[in-house]
N, C-alpha and C positions, 0 to 999 in steps of 0.2 A: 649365474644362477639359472637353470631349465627350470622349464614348463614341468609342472607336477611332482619337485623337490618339495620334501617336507618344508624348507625355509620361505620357497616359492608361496605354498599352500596357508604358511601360519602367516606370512606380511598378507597375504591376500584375506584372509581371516580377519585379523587385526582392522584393514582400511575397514573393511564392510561393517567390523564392531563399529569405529569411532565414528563412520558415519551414519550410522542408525541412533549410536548415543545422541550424535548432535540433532540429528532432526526432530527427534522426542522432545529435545533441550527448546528447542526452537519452537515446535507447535504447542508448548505448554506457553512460552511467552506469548504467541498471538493468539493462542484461547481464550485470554487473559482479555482480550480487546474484544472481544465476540457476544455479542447476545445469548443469551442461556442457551438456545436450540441449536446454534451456528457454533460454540464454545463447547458443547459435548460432541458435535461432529469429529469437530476437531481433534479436539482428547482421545475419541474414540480411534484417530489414525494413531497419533501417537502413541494409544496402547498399541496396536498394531506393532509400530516400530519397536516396540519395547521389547513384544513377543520377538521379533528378528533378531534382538539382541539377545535374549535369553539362548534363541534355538545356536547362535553362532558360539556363544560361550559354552553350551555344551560341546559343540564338536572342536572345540579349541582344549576344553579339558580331555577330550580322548584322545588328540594329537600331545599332550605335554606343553599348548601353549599358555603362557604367562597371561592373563585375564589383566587389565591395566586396573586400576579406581574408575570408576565414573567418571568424577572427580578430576580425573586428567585431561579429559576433552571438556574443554570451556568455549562456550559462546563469545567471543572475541566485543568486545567494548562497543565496537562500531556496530557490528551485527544483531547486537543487542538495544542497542540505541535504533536503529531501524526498524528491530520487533516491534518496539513502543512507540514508535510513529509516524511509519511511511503506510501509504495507504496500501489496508489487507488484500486488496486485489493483485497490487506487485509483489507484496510478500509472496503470495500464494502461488504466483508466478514463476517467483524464483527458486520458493520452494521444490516446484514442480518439476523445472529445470535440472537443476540439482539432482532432483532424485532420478532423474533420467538418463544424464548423466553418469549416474552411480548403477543404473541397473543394466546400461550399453557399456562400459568398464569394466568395473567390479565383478558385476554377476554374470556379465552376459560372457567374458570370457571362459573358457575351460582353465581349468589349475590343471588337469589331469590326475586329479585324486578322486573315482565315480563316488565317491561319499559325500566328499564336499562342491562340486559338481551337480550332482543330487539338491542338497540343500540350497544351493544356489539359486538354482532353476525352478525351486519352490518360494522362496523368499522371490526372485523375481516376477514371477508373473504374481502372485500377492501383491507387490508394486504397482503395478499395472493394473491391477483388479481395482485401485482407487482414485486413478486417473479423472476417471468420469465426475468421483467426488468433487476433489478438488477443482475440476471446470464449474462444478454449480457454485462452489464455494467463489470461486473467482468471477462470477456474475454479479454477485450478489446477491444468491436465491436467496429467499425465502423458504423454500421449500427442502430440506435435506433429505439427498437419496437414501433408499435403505441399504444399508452396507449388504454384501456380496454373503452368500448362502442363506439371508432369513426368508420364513415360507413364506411372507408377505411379499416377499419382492413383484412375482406378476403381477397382484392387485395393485402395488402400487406402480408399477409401469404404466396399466390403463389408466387408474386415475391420472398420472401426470401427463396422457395425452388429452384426456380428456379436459381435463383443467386447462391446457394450453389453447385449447381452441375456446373457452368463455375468454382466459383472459388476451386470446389474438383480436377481440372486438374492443377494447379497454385500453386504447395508447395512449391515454392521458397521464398514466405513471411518469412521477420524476423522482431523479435520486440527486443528492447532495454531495457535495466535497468536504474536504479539509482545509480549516484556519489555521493550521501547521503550516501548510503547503503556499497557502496563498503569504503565510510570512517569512519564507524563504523567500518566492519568487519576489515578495514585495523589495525585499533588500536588496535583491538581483536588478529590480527594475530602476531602483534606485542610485543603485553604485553606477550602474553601465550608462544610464542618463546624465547626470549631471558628470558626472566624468569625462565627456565627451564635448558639455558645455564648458568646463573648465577647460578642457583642451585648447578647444577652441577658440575660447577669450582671451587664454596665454598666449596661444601661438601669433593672434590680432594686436594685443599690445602689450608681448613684451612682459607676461605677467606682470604684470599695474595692479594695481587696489581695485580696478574695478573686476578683477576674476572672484575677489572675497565676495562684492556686491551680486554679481551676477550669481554664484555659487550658492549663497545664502539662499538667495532670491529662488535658484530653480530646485532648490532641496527642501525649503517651506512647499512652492508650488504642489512638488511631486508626492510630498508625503500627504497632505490635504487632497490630493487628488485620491490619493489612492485609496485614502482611507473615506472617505465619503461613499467610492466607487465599491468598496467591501461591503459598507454599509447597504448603500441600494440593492445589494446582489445578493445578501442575506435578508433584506428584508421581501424580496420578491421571492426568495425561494421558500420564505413563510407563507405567502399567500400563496405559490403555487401548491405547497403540501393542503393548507387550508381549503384549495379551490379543489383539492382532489377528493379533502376527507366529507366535504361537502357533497361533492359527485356521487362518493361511497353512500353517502344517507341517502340520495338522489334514488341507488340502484336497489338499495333494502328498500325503500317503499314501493317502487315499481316493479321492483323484480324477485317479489322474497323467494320466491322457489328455485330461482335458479344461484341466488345471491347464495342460499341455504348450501344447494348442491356443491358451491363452490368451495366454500368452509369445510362441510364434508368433504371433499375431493384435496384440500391442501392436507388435512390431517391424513388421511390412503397415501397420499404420498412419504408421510412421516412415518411407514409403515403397520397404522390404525386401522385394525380390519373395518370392513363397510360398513359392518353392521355398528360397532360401537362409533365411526363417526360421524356415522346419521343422528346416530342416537344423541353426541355430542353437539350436533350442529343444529339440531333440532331442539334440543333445551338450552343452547345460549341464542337462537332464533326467539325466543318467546322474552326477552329484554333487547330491545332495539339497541340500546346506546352501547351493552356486552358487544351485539354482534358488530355495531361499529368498530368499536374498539378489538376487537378479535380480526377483522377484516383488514382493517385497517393497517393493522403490523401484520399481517401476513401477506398483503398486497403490496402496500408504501413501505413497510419498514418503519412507522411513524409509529412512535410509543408513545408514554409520559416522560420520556425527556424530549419531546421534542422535537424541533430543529435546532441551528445553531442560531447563536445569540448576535443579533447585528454589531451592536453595541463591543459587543469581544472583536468580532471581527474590524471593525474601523479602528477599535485599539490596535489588533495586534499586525494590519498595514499598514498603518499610520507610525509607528513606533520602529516597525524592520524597516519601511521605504526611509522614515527620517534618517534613520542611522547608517542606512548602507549610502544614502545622497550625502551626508554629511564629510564624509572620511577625505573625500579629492577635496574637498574645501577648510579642511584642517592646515596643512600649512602656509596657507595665503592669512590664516590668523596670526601668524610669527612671524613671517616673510614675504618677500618679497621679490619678483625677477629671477633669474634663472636658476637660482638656490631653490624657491617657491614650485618652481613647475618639476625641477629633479625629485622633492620631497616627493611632491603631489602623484608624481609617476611610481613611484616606488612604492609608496601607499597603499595606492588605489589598484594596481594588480597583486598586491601580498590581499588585500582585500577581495580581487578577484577570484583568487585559489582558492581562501577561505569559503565564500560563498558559493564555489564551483563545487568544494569537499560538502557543504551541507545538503547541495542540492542532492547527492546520493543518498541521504538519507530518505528523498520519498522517489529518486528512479531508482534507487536500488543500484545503480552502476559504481566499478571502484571507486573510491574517493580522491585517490590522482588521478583518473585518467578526468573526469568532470573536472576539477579543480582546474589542469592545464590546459583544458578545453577552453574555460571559461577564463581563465586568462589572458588566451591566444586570442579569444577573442575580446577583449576589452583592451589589446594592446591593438589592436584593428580599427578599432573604433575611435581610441584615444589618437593615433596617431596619424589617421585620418582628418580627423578635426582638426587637429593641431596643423597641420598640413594649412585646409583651410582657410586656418584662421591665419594663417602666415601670406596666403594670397589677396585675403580680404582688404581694403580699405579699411581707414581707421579715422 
């Protein structure tokens, strides 16, 4: 098939449909996770994307090409499940990726049809035109750019320099994670530890009753540990939002005019002419605890819900590390000696893939190629020890 064949021209059509379908499919799922201001950002790309698909299926009905369902490009189970809870920075990441990908491919090739050629080169650099978006989205702004042709845009460029340089004196910002993540990793932390201790002890004697005792022993340890260790880590990142919203009230009393200017200067940037966000900043200035609260989540990101709950988080390490320590020490509860340690092995790396494949759910990387990583490396670790334990006195 040549370059600039009408079949050439409509499969090239078609890819650039499905994948504008699918990234529309996709920034609806993680608008879905976005604060109201960062969740119509978002929306507002995937109308974007939407318009790409309407302008493509025009020029697919002047060529005679067949328009699919929507309907036919679906977000694939896995990808879907990563929408919903790998953290929005790598989504947006990947997202980004992808579409760059798709605009150095797709668009950025010639078909040799200047029609579709044309559209191409306009749909692409549009792509491109929201790059910068998505960098802020992927920081974690607060603050969203103004999308590309509104007449705000230069006012809000100066305010977001200007905002930059109050908040370049203000490093005391911190941001928080996920107890999604911390209960992957917890069961990661879990399975490759005691795993390594059963090894070990089998390879010393001969899997004996004492690898159940030892196993037991380092699977309680590990999940107590860890889950205590979530708790302190979520209760300190209470106090440090706490010590920040504090510092906030600190800056309103010492500093209300410039605290004022700053509020006005976050709204310019959400492209609020000067004048109305003086005006706005200047009548929620005159209630201290509004401007707190206004300041507050435009600065820290800290609403009314919070931080996260210590208490969730020491469940929910405490519960993946128990379960991922517990699996190498499952067949030394039936058996024993070299029946014991083959179960154990066999287990405990089908367990490693598993937790290998979850972990792509918050890096985003395929789910085999993690999974066999994370085997490869638990079959390192296990037979290591085992090794070990086969040198050690007994």
């Amino acid at each position: 098939m040549t370059a600039g064949s009408p079949d050439d021209t409509g499969s090239r059509l078609l890819t650039a449909w499905r994948g504008e379908v699918l990234a529309t499919k996709v920034y609806a799922l993680i608008a879905q996770r976005l604060p109201d201001r960062q969740a119509n950002l978002v929306r507002q790309i995937a109308q974007v994307e939407d318009g790409h698909r309407q302008r493509l299926e025009g020029r697919m009905h002047e060529l005679g090409v067949a328009v699919p369902d929507q309907d036919s490009v679906r977000v694939g189970p896995w990808l879907r499940l990563q929408a919903r809870v790998a953290p929005v920075d790598r989504l947006l990441a990947s997202r980004e990726a992808a579409e760059q990908g798709d605009v150095d491919d797709v668009y950025g090739r010639p078909t040799g049809d200047p029609v579709t050629d044309g559209l191409f080169a306009e749909i692409r650099e549009q792509e491109q035109s929201h790059e910068s978006t998505m960098r802020e989205l992927r920081r974690g702004s607060k603050d969203s750019p103004v999308p590309a042709g509104r007449p705000e845009q230069a006012g809000a460029t100066r305010a977001r320099a200007r905002l930059d340089r109050i908040l370049g004196r203000e490093t005391w910002h911190q941001r928080g994670g996920s107890w999604i993540s911390d209960a992957i990793y917890g069961a990661n932390d879990g399975l490759a530890s005691v795993f390594g201790i059963v090894a070990g002890v089998s390879g010393a004697t001969g899997g004996s009753s004492f690898v159940l005792t030892a196993g037991l022993s380092a699977a309680i340890a590990s999940a107590l540990s860890m889950g205590t260790g979530a708790f302190l880590a979520s209760r300190s990142e209470a106090e440090v939002v706490a010590a920040n919203v504090q510092r906030e009230r600190q800056e309103i009393v010492e500093h209300p005019e410039e605290e004022r200017e700053e509020l006005s200067l976050f709204y310019q940037v959400k492209g609020i002419d000067e004048a109305t966000a003086d005006q706005l900043a200047a009548t929620i200035a005159q209630h201290p605890e509004a401007m707190l609260h206004a300041l507050s989540a435009e600065e820290l990101g800290v609403t009314q819900a919070g931080t996260g709950n210590p208490a969730q988080s020491a469940l929910a390490a405490t519960v993946s590390t128990g379960l991922g320590a517990i699996i190498p020490v499952i067949p030394f509860m039936f058996m024993t000696g070299t029946p014991a340690i083959i179960a154990a092995a066999v287990v405990s790396l089908v367990a490693h893939f598993l937790v290998g494949a979850a972990k792509s759910l918050v890096t985003l990387r395929s789910w085999w190629s993690a999974g066999l990583e994370m085997t490869l490396a638990g079959a390192i670790v296990g037979g290591a020890t085992y090794l070990v334990g086969l040198v050690l006195p007994t």
